[in-house]
DONU-270966 format. One record per residue (C-alpha): residue number from 0; x, y, z. Coordinates in steps of 0.02 Angstrom, whole numbers, padded with zeros to 5 digits, always signed. Layout:
torza / u / v / w
NUM / X / Y / Z
...
***
This chain:
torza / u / v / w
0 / +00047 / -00762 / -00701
1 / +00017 / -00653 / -00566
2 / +00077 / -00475 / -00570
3 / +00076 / -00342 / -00446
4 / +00131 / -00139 / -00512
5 / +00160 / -00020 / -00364
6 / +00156 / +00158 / -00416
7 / +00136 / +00357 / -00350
8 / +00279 / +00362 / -00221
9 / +00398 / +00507 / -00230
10 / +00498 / +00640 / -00126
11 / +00388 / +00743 / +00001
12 / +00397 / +00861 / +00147
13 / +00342 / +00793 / +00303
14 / +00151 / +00837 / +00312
15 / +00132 / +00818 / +00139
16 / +00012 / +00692 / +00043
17 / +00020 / +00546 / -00073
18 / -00080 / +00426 / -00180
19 / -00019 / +00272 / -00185
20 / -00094 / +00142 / -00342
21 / -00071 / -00031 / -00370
22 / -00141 / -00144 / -00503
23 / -00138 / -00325 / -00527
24 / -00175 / -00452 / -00632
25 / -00175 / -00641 / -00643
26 / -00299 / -00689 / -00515
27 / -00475 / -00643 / -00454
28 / -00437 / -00494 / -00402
29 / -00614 / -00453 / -00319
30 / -00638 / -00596 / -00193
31 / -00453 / -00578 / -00118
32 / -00419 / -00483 / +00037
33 / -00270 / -00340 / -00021
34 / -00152 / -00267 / +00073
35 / -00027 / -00119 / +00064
36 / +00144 / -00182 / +00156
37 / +00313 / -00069 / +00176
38 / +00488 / -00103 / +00210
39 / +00607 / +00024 / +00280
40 / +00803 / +00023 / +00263
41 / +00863 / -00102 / +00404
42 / +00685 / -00171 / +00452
43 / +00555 / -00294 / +00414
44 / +00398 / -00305 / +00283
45 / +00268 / -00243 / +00397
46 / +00073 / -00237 / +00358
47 / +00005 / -00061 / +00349
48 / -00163 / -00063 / +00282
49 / -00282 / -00189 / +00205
50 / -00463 / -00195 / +00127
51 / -00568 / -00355 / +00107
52 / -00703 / -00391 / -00044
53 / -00841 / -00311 / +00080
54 / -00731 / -00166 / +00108
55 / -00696 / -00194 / +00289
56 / -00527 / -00115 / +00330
57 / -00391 / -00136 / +00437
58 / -00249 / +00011 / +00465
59 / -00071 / -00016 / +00598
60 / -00100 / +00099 / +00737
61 / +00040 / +00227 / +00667
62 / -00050 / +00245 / +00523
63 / -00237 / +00260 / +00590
64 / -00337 / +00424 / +00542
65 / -00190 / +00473 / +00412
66 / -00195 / +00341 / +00282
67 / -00352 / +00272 / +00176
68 / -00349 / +00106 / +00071
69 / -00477 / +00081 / -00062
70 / -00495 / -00030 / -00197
71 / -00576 / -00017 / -00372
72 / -00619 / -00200 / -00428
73 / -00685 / -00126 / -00615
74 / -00485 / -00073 / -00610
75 / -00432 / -00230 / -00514
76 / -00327 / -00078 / -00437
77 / -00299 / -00024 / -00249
78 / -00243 / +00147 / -00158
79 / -00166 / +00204 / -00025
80 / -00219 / +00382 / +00019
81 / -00063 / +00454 / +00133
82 / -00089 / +00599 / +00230
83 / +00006 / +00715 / +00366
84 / +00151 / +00618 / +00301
85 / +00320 / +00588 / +00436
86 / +00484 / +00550 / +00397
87 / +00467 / +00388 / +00481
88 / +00318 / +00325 / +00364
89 / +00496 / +00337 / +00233
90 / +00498 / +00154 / +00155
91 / +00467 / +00049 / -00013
92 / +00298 / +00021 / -00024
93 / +00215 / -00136 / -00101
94 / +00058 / -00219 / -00123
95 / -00013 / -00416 / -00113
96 / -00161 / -00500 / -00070
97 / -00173 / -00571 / +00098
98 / -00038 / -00647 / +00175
99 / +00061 / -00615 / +00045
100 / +00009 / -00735 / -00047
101 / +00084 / -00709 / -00206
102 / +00263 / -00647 / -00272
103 / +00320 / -00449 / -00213
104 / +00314 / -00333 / -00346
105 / +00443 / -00189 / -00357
106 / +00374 / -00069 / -00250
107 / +00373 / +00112 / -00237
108 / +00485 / +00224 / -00128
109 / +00402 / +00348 / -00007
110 / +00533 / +00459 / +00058
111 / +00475 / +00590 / +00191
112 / +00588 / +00737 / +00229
113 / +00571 / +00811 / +00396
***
């Protein structure tokens, strides 16, 4: 059974930081593309980051140069580094492997006061 845990959101000021984790289990974690994906009130799941088994990464342009993803396969974990947080990255947070290809975890709320 596949499971996804989303963890390391929280309250901050806008320009503040956050780590974002996410573990999984239930499939081979290391040879499946993963990707962070968030959901504001009122809007669609959108793709923000991902990171393939060679590393290769992909960011949305309003999140390019302020966000890192990285993965730990040893951990079958991945992060999302936020930086110079806005208001408008505010949004559950959640993790899958590429396309979402398995069931949505809970997520974790990001909420960015301005």
């Amino acid at each position: 059974q596949v499971r996804l845990v989303e963890s390391g959101g929280g309250l901050v000021q806008a320009g503040g930081s956050l780590r974002l984790s996410c573990t999984a289990s239930g499939f081979i974690f290391p040879i499946d593309s993963i990707a962070w994906y968030r959901q504001a009130p009122g809007k669609q799941r959108e793709l923000v980051a991902s990171i393939t088994q060679y590393r290769s990464t992909f960011y949305v342009d309003s999140v390019k140069g302020r966000f890192t993803i990285s993965r730990d396969n040893a951990k079958s974990t991945v992060y999302l580094e936020m930086n110079s947080l806005k208001p408008e990255d505010t949004a559950i947070y959640y993790c899958n492997a590429l396309p979402g290809r398995y069931g949505w975890g809970q997520g974790t709320q990001v909420t960015v006061s301005s």
